[in-house]
C-alpha positions, 0 to 999 in steps of 0.5 A: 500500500503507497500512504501519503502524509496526508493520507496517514493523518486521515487514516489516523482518524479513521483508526480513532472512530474505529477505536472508539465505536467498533465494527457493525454499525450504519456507514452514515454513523461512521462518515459522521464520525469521521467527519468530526475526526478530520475537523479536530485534526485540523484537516480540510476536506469536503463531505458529500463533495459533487462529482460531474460527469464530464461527457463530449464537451459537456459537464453533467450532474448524474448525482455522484458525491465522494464521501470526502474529498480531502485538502482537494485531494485524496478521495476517501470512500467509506464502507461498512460492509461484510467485505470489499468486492470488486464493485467498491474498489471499480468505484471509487477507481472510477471517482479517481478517473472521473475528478482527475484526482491521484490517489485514493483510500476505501476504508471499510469500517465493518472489519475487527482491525481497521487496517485489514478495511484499508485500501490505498489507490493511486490513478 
């Protein structure tokens, strides 16, 4: 796995509301959490951030939303699921091609470690 700093100090958050609230619980509750986190820490970022679709020429609105785009960065998907599948890793690939974005990170909150739901991209 490739982290950045700033992918570190997110991850760091995200290891904190792991910490404290465990596995089993809504993604919502954890994008919230999260969220929370990341003002603490001082970290800049965009919650439910819009993603257009750019298609021939025009820039459409298809109703895409980053769970959080950080320092205009690093995109960051969340889960809370029994595992990742290939359908969660192709979306947020899809999200780092589509915003033209370098890396990103699929965390999944619905594991016992938290470093066994992380995941790291690089586009």
């Amino acid at each position: 796995m490739v982290f950045s700093e700033l992918s570190r100090r997110v991850i760091g958050c995200a290891i904190e509301v792991h910490r404290v609230l465990g596995p089993g619980l809504l993604e919502l509750t954890y994008e919230r959490c999260l969220l929370h986190e990341l003002k603490l820490a001082g970290i800049g970022f965009g919650n439910q951030h819009p993603l257009p679709v750019k298609y021939k020429g025009e820039v459409l609105d298809c109703g895409y939303r980053l769970d959080f785009l950080v320092e205009n960065q690093l995109v960051v998907e969340l889960k809370s699921a029994e595992r990742i599948t290939g359908v969660h890793e192709a979306q947020l690939l899809t999200y780092l091609k589509l915003g033209g974005f370098r890396q990103g990170l699929l965390i999944n909150f619905n594991v016992r470690r938290l470093r066994d739901g992380l995941k790291s991209y690089i586009n």
